[in-house]
N, C-alpha and C positions, 0 to 999 in steps of 0.2 A: 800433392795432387789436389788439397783441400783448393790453396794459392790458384792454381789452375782454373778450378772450377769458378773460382770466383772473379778469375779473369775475364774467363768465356762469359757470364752477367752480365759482366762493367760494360763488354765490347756491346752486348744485346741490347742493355739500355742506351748507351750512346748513341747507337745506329738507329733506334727507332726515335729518341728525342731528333736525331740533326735532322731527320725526314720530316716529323714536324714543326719544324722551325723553319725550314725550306719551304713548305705549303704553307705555312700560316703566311712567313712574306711575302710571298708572290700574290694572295689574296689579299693582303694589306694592300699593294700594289695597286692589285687590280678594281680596289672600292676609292683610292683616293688620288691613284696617278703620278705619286710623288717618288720621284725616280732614287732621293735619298733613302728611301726605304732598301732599296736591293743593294747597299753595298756586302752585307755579309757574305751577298750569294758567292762571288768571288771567292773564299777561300772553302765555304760550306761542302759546296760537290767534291772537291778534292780530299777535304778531310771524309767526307763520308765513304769514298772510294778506299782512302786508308782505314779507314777504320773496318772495312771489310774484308782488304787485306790482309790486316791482323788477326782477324777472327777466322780465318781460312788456315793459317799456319796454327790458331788454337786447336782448330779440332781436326787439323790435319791425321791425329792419332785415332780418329771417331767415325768410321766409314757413314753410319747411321746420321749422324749430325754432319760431315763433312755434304751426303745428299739434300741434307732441308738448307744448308747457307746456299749449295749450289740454285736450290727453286726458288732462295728469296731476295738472288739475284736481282732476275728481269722483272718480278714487279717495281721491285726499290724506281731499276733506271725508267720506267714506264713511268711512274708518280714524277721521278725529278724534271723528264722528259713533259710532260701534261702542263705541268707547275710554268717550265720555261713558254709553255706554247698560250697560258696565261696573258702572262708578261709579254709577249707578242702581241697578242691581239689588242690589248689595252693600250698599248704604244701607238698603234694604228687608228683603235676607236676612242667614242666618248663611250662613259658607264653604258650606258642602255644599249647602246648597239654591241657593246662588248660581252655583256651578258647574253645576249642572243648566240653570241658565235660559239659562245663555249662550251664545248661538250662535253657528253656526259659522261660519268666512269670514274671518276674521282675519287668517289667514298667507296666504292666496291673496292678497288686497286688498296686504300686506305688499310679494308678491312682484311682483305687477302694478307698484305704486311703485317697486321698486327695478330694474326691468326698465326701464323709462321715465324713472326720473334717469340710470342708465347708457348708456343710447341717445343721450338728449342729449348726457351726458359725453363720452361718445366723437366726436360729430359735432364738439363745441368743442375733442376735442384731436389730431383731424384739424384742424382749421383754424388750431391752434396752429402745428404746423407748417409747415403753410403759408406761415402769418404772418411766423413766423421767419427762412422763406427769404427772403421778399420786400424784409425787415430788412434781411441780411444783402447783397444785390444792390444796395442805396442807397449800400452803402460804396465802390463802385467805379464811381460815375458819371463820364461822361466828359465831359469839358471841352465845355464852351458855344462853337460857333466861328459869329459872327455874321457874314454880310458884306453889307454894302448899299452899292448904288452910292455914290460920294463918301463913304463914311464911314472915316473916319481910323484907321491902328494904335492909336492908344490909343485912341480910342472901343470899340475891340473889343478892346482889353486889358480896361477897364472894365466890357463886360459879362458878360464869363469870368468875373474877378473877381467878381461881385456873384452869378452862376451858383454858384459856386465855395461863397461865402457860404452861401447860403441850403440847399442840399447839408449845408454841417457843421453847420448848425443843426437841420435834422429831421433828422438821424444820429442827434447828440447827444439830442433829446426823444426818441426814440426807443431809445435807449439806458435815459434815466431809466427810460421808462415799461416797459421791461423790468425795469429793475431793482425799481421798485418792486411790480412784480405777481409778480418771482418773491418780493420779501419778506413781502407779501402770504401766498402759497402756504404758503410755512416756515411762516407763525403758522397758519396751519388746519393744518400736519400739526405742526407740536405740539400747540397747542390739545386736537386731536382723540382719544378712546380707542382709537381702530384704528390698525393699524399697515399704514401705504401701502406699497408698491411694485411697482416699476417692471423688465422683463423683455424686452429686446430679443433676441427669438428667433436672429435671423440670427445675429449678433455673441456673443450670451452674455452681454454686460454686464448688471451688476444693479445695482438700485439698490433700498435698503429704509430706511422713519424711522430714528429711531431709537427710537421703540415699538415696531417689529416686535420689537426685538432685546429690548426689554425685557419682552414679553408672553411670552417664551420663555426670562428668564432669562439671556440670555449677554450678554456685555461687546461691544464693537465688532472687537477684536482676534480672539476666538474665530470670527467670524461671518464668515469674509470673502468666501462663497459662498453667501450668506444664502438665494437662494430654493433649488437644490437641496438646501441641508443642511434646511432644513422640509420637505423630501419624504420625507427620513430619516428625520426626528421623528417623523413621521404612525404612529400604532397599527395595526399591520398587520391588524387586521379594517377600517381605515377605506380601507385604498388600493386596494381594485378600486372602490369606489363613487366615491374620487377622481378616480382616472386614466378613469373611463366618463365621468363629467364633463367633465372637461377635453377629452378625443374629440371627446365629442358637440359643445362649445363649438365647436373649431376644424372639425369637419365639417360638421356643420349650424345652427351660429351659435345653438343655446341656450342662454339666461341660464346664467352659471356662476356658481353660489353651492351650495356643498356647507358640511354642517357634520360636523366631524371632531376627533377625539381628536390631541393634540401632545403628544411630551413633555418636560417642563420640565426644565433644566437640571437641576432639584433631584430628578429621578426619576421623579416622581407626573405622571400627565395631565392635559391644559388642553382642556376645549371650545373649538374652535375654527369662527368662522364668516368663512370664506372665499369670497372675492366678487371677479369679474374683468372682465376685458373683454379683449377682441382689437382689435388695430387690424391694418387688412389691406392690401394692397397693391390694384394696381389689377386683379387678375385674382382677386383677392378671400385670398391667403396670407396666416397667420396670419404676422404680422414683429412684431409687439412685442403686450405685455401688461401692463395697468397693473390695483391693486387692490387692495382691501384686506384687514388682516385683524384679525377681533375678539375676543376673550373673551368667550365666553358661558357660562363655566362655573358662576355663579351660576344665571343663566336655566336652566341645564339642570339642575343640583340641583332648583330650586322645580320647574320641575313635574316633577321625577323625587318630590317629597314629596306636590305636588298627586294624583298617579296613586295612589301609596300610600296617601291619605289616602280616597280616592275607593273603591278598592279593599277595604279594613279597613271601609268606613264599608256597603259592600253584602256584604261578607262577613259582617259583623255583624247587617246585617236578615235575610238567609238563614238563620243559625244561629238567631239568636232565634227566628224561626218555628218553624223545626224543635224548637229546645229546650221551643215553649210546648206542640205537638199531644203531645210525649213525657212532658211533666211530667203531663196528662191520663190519657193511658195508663197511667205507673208508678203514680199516685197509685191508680189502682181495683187496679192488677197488687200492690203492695205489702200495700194494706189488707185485698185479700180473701186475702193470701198469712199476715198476722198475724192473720186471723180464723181461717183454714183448721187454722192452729198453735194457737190458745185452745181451739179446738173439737175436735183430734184428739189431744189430752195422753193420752189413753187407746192411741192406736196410733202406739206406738212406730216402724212398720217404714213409715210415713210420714213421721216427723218428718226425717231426715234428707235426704227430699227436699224439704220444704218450704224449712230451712236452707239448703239449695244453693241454691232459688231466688230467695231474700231476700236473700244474698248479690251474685247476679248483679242484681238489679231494683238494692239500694241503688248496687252500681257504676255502674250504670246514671245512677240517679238525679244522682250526683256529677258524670259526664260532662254530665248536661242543668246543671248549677248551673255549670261552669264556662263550657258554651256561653254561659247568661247572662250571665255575668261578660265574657265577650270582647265580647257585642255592648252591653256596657252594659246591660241589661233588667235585672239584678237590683234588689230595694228593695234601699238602702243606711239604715242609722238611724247616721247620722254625729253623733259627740258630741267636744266637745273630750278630746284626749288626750295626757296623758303619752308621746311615743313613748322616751324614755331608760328610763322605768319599762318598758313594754313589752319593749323589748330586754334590759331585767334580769331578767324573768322568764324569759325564752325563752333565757336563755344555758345553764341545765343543759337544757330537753328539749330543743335541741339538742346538747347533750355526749353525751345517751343514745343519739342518733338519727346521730348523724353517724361516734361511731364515734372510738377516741382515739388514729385518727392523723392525725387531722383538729384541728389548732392551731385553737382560736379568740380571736381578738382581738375585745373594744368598744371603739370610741373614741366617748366619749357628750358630745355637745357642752355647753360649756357656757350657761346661762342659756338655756337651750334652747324657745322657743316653743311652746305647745300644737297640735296638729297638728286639723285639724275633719277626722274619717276615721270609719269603721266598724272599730273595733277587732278584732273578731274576724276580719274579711275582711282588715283590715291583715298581722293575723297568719299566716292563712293563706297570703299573701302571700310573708311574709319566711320561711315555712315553703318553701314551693316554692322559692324563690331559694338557701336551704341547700343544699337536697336535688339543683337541678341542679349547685350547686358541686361537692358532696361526688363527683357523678359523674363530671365534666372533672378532679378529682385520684383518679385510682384505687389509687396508691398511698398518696398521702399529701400534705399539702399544708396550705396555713393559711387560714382562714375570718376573714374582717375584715368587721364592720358598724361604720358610722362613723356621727353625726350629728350634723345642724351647721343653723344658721339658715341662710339663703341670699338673697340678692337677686337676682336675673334681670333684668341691662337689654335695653335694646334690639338690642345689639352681638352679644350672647350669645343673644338670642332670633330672628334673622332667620334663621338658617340650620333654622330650626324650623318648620317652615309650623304645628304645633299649638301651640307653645309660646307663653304670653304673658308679658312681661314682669311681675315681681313681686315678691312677698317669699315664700317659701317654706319648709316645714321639709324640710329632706331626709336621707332612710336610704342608705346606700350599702350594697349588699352584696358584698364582692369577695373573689376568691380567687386561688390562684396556679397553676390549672390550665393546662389544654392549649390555650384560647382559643381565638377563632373568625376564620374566614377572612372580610373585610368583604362578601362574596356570603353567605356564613351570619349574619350581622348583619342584613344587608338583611332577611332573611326570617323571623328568629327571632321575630317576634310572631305570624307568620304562622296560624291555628288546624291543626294537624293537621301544622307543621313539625317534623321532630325529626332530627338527626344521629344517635340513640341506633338500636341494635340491634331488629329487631321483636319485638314484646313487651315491650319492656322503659320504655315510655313511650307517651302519648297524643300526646304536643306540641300537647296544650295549657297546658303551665303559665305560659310564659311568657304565651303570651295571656290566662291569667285575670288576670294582674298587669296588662299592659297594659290590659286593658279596666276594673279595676278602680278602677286611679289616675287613667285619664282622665273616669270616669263620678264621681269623688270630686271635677272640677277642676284636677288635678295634670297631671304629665308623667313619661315614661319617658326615662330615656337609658341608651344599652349604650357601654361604650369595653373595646373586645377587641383584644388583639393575641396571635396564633399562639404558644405558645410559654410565653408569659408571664403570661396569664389575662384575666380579664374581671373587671368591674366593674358592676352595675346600679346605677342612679342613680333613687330615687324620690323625685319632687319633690311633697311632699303641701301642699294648703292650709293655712295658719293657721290659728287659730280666732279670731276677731273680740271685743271685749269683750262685745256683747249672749248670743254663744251661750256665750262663758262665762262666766257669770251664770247660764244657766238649769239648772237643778236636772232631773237626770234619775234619780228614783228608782228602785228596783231591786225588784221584785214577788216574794217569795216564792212557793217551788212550791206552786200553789193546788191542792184536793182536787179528785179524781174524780169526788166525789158529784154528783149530776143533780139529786136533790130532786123528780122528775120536770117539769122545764121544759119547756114545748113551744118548738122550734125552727123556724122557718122556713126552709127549702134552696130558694137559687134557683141553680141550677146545670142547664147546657146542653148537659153530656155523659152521656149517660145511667146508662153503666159505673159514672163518677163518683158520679151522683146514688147510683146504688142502692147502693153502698158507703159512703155517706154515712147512708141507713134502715139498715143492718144495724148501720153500728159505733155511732151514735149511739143505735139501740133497745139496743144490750148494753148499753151505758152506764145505761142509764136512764132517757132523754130519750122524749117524744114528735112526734113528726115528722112536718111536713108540706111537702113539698117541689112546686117547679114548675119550668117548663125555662125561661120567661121571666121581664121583666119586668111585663107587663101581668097575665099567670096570678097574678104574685107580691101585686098587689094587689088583684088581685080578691078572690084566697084572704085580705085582710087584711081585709078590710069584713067578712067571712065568720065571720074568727076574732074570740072574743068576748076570748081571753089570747093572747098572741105575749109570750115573754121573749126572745128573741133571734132576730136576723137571720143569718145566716151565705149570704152570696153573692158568686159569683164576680163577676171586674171585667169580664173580657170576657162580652156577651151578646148574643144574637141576639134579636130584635122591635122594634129601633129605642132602645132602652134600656140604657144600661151599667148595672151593679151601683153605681157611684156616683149617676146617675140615681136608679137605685131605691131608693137607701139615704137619700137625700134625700126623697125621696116620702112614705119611713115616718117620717122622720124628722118632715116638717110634720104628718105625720095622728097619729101615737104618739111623744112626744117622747119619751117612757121608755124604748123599747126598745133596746138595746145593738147597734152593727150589729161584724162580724167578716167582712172580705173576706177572699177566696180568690181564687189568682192561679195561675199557672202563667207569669207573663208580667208585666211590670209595665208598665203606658202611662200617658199621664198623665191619665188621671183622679181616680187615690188618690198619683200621684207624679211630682213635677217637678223635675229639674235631677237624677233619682237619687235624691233622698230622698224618704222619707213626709213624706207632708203630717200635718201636728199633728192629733194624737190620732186618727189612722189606727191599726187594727192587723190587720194583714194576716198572715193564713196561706200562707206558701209552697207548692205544690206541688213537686214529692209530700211528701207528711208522711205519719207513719206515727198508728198509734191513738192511740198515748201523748200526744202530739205533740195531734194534735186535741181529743183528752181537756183537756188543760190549757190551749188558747187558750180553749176554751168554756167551760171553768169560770173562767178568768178575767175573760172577758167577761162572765161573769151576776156575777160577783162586786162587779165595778164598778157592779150594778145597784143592788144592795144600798147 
């Protein structure tokens, strides 16, 4: 019976380990999309359906336990069922939209199962005991004394004897079959990644794996009070929420499983997910406690990156909104601001206020370009690139700029791969990453840009919930300032984070960088320590052979002249529009503008000459500007189309770049600026 009991365990423990190992792959799955991952699942649900099986015919003799395997049935298949419908959605989506779809009920379902393998547990190691005793009361049977009328002393020597016999023989089976289910037990708690033990309240004796000791670092000999000294361990934000736990367990008998911070021999904290049970006396006192303990400190990274990622990914839709309604406003606030200035040259005691404000709009302006950059929205025109040539240029204007007590080191790797990026945003880039160095050394200090080919495998990319494995070029920019505490790391992409003085930064530079290299393909990484400095890490894509191949030629600055073109404006803000008839009549042009796309082709059957199209991408009447540039494009193949954006989405661009032979005007853009996309565009007419 002992054998038995320790079978019904073996089955309890395995049924709740292969549940999680089921959910942890499908969530591997569902952070990285890597279909290798789900092979186990294939034989996993079948062994766990057996393994349930087996445990139905164990306590088939146990009405009481035969009802709790029956209730822990349909969560198990609910969890396996949740897990597959995981692995579903994420087939279908990328991360972020997948995370949206999935619903909630996970760790409830989680905790219901592990509520209900525990209850059993505990009932099979009450009866352990039990069993034990009863074991143990076999050893001291007393002698068989027969007597029947006529029958002889040795007749009844004879059946002592044989009494006697049969007594050391189930002793002895009973002995084996202890021994062999405690060696049983040993191999499931090595076997297993949690670290068991055992806590006999009255007494104080302890008993712990020997994983406990290793999941914390210490040898056998350091540990010799192994479950008090883990109470020590415990991070002291984590021990009221412990010790309420534990309370609650022993007072009102609920499930005890807390998850909590330990710390490692080697200094730093381990997630920890700690899981118990009480076994009670018969007036119901907590006397001993068995249970385990796990390392979840993976698990609680990923979705400490899933939350960030989730977080960055709707902080970025908010701001691009915000930065598209702004780039609308600067663009009319800018253009009638450089009209107001062409037009009042005569009065001086104006101009000065004008300046002021053109000043404040282009600040302006630069804060909405870098909002785009954080949420990803800006066009990117990514062409293979020199990034060693680049950093050769930029090593004097930053010499001028940083100031000469500022050391600068290149390390320019060599055979250096072509980088597919938007050069000028690169630049800007490693422009910001200077400038916050130069800040963290206020005395003095040394600037090191490094570049190197890079490979990214799997090992290197798991702790990345964005990063994919790869072949990459990467920039490093690092310096030997005052470095950051890893809660100001955490946050440093953050839009609108800054450790710096008020006034004296936006905090957003580092978010233009971030948003920039992830809307390029690439990956960011910061490695700061207090003291010693920081290091940004930009991991930029390749360039592939086909894009290096293709020929990107370089347009001279094309003339002002209008030649009087008629232009067609289909733009949806009015402010806009009509800044658009003022600066393009100075110009020269004649102008016919509409607020949709439906107006825009009416007006086109209408017009007997249209030289150029100029329309924004977003519009209201059921039509986008690429819509309508498509439209004109079937009815006048000759007309040259020029979008306007304030916002980039994908209809003129996917993945962050323009789509071929897009050429799109950014908002805000000033006269000049508009001047020479239109005269470019008529010029390709030609």
């Amino acid at each position: 019976m002992v054998e038995h009991t320790y079978d019904v365990l073996a089955q309890l423990d395995g049924i709740g380990s292969q549940v999680d190992q089921y959910v942890n792959i499908s969530r591997v799955f569902v952070l990285t999309g890597t279909e290798d991952f789900l092979g186990p699942l294939e034989d996993l649900r079948p062994q766990i359906a057996d393994e349930m099986a087996s445990l139905e015919l164990l306590v088939a003799d146990n009405p009481e336990q035969l009802a709790r395997l029956i209730q822990l049935g349909p969560p198990v298949a609910r969890r396996l069922d949740m897990s597959d419908n995981y692995i579903a959605i994420r087939r279908r989506s990328a991360l972020a939209e997948a995370v949206e779809e999935i619903p909630e009920g996970g760790e409830s379902l989680a905790a219901e199962i592990r509520e209900r393998i525990s209850e059993m547990a505990m009932v099979e190691t009450q009866l352990l005991g039990q069993r034990r005793a009863e074991a143990a009361a076999s050893d001291t049977a007393a002698l068989v004394t027969v007597s029947f009328a006529g029958l002889s002393g040795l007749g009844v020597l004879a059946l002592t004897v044989a009494a006697l016999r049969r007594q050391t023989i189930e002793r002895l089976r009973a002995e084996k079959s202890l021994r062999t289910s405690e060696e049983r037990l040993r191999f499931v708690i090595r076997g297993t990644n949690d670290g068991v033990w055992d806590w006999n309240i009255d007494t104080g004796e302890q008993y712990t794996s020997p994983r406990w000791k290793e999941l914390l670092g210490y040898p056998e000999a350091e540990f010799s009070d192994p479950v008090s000294m883990f109470f020590d361990t415990v991070h002291p934000d984590e021990r009221p929420a412990m010790d309420a736990a534990l309370k609650s367990h022993f007072e009102e008998d609920t499930p005890y499983s807390v998850e909590i911070r330990a710390q490692h021999k080697d200094g730093g904290y381990r997630w920890m997910l700690m899981r118990g049970e009480a076994l009670r006396d018969a007036i119901g006192k907590p006397v001993r406690m068995v249970g385990a303990l796990a390392d979840i400190t993976e698990r609680k990274q990923a979705e400490e990156q899933l939350r960030q990622a989730q977080k960055m990914e709707a902080v970025g839709q908010l701001t691009g909104g915000v930065a598209h309604d702004f780039n609308n406003i600067l663009t009319s606030v800018i253009g009638n601001l450089e009209l107001l200035k062409e037009t009042g040259r005569d009065r001086p005691d104006i101009q000065g206020f004008v300046e002021a404000a053109l000043r404040s709009s282009n600040r302006a302006a630069t804060l909405t370009r870098q909002l785009l950059a954080f949420s990803r929205k800006q066009a990117l025109s990514p062409v293979p690139l020199d990034i060693n040539e680049l950093v050769g240029t930029m090593t004097q204007l930053l010499r001028s700029t940083l100031g000469e007590n500022i050391e600068i080191e290149t390390i320019r790797g060599p055979k250096l791969r072509k980088a597919l990026v938007d050069g000028g945003q690169l630049e800007t880039s490693l422009l910001n990453l200077a400038l916050n160095a130069r800040d963290a050394m206020p005395e003095a200090g040394k600037l090191a840009i490094e570049t190197a080919n890079v490979t990214i495998d799997w090992d290197h990319a798991e702790g990345d919930i964005d990063m994919t494995p790869g072949s990459y070029v990467m920039v490093a920019v690092g310096d030997t300032g005052v470095g950051m505490t890893p809660e100001v790391v955490n946050e440093a992409f953050q839009p609108f984070f800054t450790t710096k003085e008020p006034g004296k930064g936006s905090g957003l530079g580092l978010s233009m960088v971030y948003g920039f290299v992830k809307q390029s393909g690439g990956h960011v990484a910061i490695d700061s320590e207090v003291g010693r400095g920081t290091t940004v890490k930009l991991y930029l894509p390749h360039a592939v052979a086909e894009w290096a191949a293709v020929q990107h030629p370089t347009t001279e600055k094309a003339s002002q002249a209008s030649g009087g073109a008629l232009i067609l404006v289909v733009e949806d803000d009015p402010d806009v529009r009509e800044f658009l008839e003022l600066a393009l009549g100075t110009l020269g042009y004649a102008v016919v503008s509409c607020e949709d796309g439906p107006s825009a082709l009416a007006k086109l059957e209408e017009l007997h000459t249209v030289d150029l199209l100029l329309t924004d991408v977003v519009l209201p009447g059921g039509m986008t500007g690429k819509e309508v540039a498509d439209r004109v494009s079937s009815i006048r193949p000759n007309i040259p189309i020029l979008f306007s954006s304030g916002y980039t989405e994908n209809s003129v661009v996917h993945d962050g770049k323009l789509d071929a032979g897009v050429k799109l005007l950014e908002k805000p853009y000033k006269r000049e600026k508009l001047a020479r996309y239109v005269r470019e565009a008529l010029d390709k007419k030609r």
